[in-house]
C-alpha positions as CSV (number, residue, x, y, z in Angstrom):
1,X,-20.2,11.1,0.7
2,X,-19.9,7.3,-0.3
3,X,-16.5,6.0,0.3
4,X,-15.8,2.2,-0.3
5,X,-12.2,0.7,0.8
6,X,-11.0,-2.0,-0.7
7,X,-8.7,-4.5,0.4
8,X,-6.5,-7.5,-0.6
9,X,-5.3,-7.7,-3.3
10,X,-1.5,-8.6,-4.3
11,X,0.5,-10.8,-6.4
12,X,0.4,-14.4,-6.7
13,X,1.6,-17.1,-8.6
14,X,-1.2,-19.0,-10.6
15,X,-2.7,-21.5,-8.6
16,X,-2.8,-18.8,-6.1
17,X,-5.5,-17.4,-4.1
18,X,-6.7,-14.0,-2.6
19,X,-9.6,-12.6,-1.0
20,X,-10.5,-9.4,-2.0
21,X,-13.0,-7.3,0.7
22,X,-15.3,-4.0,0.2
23,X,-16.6,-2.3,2.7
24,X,-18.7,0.4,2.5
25,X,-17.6,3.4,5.2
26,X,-20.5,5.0,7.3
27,X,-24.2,4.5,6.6
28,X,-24.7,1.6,8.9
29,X,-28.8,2.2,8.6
30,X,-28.8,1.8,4.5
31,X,-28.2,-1.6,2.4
32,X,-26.4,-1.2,-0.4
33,X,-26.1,-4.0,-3.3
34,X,-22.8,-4.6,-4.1
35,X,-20.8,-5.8,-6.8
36,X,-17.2,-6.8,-8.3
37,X,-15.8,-5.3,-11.6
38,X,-12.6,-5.9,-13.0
39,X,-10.5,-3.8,-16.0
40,X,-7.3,-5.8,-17.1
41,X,-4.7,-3.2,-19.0
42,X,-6.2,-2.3,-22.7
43,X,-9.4,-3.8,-22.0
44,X,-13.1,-2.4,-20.9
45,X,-14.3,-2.9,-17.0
46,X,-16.3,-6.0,-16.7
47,X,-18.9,-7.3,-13.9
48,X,-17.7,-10.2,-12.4
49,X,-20.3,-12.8,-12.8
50,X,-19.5,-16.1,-10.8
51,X,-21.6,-18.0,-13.0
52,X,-19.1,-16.7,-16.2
53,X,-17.2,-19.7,-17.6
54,X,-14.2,-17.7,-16.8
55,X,-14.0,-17.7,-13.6
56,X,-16.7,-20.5,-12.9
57,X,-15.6,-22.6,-9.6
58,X,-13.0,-20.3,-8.8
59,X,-14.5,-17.8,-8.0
60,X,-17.1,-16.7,-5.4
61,X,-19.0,-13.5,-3.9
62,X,-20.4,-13.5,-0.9
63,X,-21.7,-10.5,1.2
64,X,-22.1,-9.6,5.6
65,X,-25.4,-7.6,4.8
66,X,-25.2,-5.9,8.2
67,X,-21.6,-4.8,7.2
68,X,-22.4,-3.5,3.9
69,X,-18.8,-5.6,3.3
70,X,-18.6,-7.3,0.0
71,X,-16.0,-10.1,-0.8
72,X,-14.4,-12.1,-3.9
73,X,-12.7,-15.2,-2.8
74,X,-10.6,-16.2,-6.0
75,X,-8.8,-19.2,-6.0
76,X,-7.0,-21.4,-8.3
77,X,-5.7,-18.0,-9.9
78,X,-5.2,-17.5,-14.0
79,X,-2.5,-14.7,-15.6
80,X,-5.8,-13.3,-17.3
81,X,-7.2,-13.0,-14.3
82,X,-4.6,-9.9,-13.6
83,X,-6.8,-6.8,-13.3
84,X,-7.3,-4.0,-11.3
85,X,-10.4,-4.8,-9.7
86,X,-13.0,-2.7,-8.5
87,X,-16.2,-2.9,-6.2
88,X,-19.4,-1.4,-6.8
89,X,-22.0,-0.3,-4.6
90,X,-25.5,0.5,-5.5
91,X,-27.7,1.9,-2.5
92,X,-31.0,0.7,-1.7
93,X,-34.0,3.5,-1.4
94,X,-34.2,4.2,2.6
95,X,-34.3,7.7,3.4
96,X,-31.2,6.4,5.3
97,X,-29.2,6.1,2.2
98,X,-27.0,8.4,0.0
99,X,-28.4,9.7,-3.1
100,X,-28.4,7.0,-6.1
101,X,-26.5,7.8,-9.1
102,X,-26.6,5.9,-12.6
103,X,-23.7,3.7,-12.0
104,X,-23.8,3.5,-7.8
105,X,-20.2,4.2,-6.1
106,X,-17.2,2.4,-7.0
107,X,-13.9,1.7,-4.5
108,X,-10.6,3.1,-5.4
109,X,-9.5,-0.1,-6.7
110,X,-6.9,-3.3,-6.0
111,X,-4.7,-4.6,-8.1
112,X,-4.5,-8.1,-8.6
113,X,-1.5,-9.8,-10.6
114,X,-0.9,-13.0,-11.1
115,X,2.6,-14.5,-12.9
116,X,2.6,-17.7,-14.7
């Protein structure tokens, strides 16, 4: 079993900042690439692309390979950036590693809100 926990999220004011953190649990021997997707209320879950005008300069993704941890520093927060946001982890092909599916594993979720 895959389980991701996810961490950090909150409310903020805009002009805020939070770092959101993903880490997969177990399976210290297997890399897994991981990813941040976000679903604001009404809409579709999106991939969170850093290079997006959206978020462009505000936000960033970096990744502690040997912890299979995943973060999204966001900063400089918008009200449309409100979203429950969601990390994805897709496992590499090791015989260490936990079967692949179509769309990887996904962490329970964080909600992040921010209030103009």
């Amino acid at each position: 079993q895959v389980q991701l926990v996810e961490s950090g999220g909150g409310s903020v004011q805009a002009g805020g900042s939070l770092r959101l953190s993903c880490a997969v649990s177990g399976w210290k021997y297997c890399r897994f690439a991981m990813s941040w997707y976000r679903q604001a209320p009404g809409k579709e879950r999106e991939f969170v692309s850093v290079i997006d005008s959206a978020v462009r300069g505000r936000f960033t993704i970096s990744q502690d390979n040997a912890k299979n941890t995943v973060y999204l520093q966001m900063n400089n927060l918008k009200a449309e950036d409100t979203a429950m946001y969601y990390c994805n982890a897709r496992p590499g092909g090791s015989s260490y590693c936990p079967p692949r599916t179509e769309f990887g594993y996904w962490g329970q979720g964080t909600q992040v809100t921010v209030s103009s």
